[in-house]
C-alpha positions, 0 to 999 in steps of 0.5 A: 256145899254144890251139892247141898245147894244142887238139893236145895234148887232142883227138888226144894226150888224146883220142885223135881223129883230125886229118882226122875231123869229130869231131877237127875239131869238138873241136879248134875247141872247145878252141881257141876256147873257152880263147882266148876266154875268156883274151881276155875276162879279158885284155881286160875287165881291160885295159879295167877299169884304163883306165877307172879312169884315164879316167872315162866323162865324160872319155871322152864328152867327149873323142868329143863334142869331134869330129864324129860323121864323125871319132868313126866312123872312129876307131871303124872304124880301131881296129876294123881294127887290133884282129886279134879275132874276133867273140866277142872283139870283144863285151867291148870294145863292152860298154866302149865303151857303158859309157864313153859312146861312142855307140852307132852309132859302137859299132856301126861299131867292132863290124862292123869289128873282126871282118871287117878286122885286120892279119893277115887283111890279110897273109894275103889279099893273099899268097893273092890280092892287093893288088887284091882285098885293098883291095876287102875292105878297103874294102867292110869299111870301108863296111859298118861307117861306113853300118851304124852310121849306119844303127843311130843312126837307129833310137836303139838306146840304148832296147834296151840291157840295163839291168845295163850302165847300172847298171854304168855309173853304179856305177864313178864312185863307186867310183873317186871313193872311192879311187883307189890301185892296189889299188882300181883293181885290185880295180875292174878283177877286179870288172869281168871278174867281173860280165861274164864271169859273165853271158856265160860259158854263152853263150859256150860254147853259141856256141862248141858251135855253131860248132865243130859246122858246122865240123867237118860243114858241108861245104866243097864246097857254099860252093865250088859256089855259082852265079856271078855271073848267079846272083842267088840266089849272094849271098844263100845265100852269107851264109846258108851263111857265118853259122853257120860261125863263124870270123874272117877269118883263118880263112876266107881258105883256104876264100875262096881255094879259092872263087875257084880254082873259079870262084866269084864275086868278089862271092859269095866277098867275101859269104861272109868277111864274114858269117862274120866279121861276124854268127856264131851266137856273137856274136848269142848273146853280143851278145844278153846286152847288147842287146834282141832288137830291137837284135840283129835291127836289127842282124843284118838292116843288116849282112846286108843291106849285106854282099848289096849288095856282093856284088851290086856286086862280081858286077856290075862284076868 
């Protein structure tokens, strides 16, 4: 349906044509932002009303209940079986951190939301194959358990933003108070309130930027990235692949067009994940809820993780 309603505004409205930059660009705006923003809504409201049920103690319990190894790959397969992209995937780390879930376990869930879902899944290994399929997917899985392993060294509680404490600490006794529906209901609104009304202007700058190098970036230039003796390839193909913006869905043409052309396995598996993993609009929404030291700790841990296995992937394919 965002797409449908994309179509209607930028070429019926607007009057743009489908192949131009400008048609691409204003088409990607409207998409993303109203699907964006009705994910927000849906799934800050969803969490809301779970959270009303389960307190944050019950929450925390219950992950304290497991080794830190179990509590990280249940974060990483929900993360994998949840097909948002990665501005849609911030809301939900904004719960995990406000139920109590450790944070490098939170990060596990976040890198892995955004670079593996069910449909990216299907798509790849119609266009390319179980073998490569299960390399991305399990690279993904990689990046994901060792990133926020890697997070939970450095104690990146100190580097959350305060107003999600406070949110934290303010729903206990709301729900203590009256547990009806219709508080519960009002618990929920309030959240998607308070949240999207912090978040909302960076969305849409995040969304401008990204529809922007989508319609003028040109393709041909990831498609003629070095192979895989150029060491140079993976790290220029991560740079190239950030302010794309797209989710992985998105980006398996173009990886697909990649490797019809010759472009290495490595330098091409480096390329979905950074556009999947570290896009310009998640830094900018993730950065509403984490400190800028945690933003850049974790932008370099991902990036660098995400070079080595396409340095990996070059040398042994």
């Amino acid at each position: 349906m965002f797409e449908a309603l994309a179509d209607w505004l930028a070429f019926d409205v607007f009057g743009l044509a489908a192949d131009s930059s400008m048609g691409e660009s204003v088409h990607f705006f409207i998409m993303d932002i109203t699907k964006i923003f009705f994910m927000l809504v849906t799934i800050i409201y969803i969490m809301g009303l779970f959270r009303s049920f389960v307190s944050p103690e019950k929450v925390r319990t219950y992950i304290q209940g497991k080794s830190k190894f179990a509590a990280r790959v249940l974060a990483i397969v929900l993360g994998a079986v949840t097909p948002f992209c990665s501005c849609s995937s911030v809301p939900l780390f904004i719960g995990f951190v406000e139920a109590g879930i450790p944070l490098g376990v939170t990060f596990s869930f976040l890198i892995a939301s955004p670079m593996i879902n069910e449909i990216a899944v299907v798509m790849l290994w119609g266009m390319v194959g179980w073998k490569i399929t299960a390399l991305y997917v399990a690279s993904g899985m990689v990046v994901a358990f060792f990133g926020g392993i890697i997070m939970e060294k450095f104690k990146p509680e100190r580097w959350v933003e305060d107003y999600v404490w406070k949110i934290q600490m303010g729903e206990v006794q709301t729900i203590e108070q009256d547990d009806s529906l219709p508080a519960r209901h009002r618990y929920a609104f309030g959240e998607v309130k308070e949240i999207v009304g912090r978040i909302w202007k960076w969305v849409i700058v995040g969304v401008g930027l990204g529809a922007l190098f989508h319609g003028y970036f040109p393709e041909n230039w990831a498609a003629s990235l070095g192979d895989a003796n150029n060491w140079l390839a993976v790290p220029m193909s991560v740079l190239i692949g950030v302010p794309l913006y797209s989710n992985a869905v998105g980006v398996i043409p173009l990886a697909e067009a990649m490797l019809l052309k010759g472009v290495a396995l490595g330098t091409t598996l480096s390329f979905m994940m950074s556009i999947a993993a570290i896009s310009l609009p998640e830094l900018l929404i993730l950065r509403k809820v984490i400190q800028w030291q945690a933003l850049a700790l974790f932008t370099a841990i991902v990036t660098v993780s995400i070079m080595l296995v396409g340095w990996f992937f070059n040398i042994i394919v």
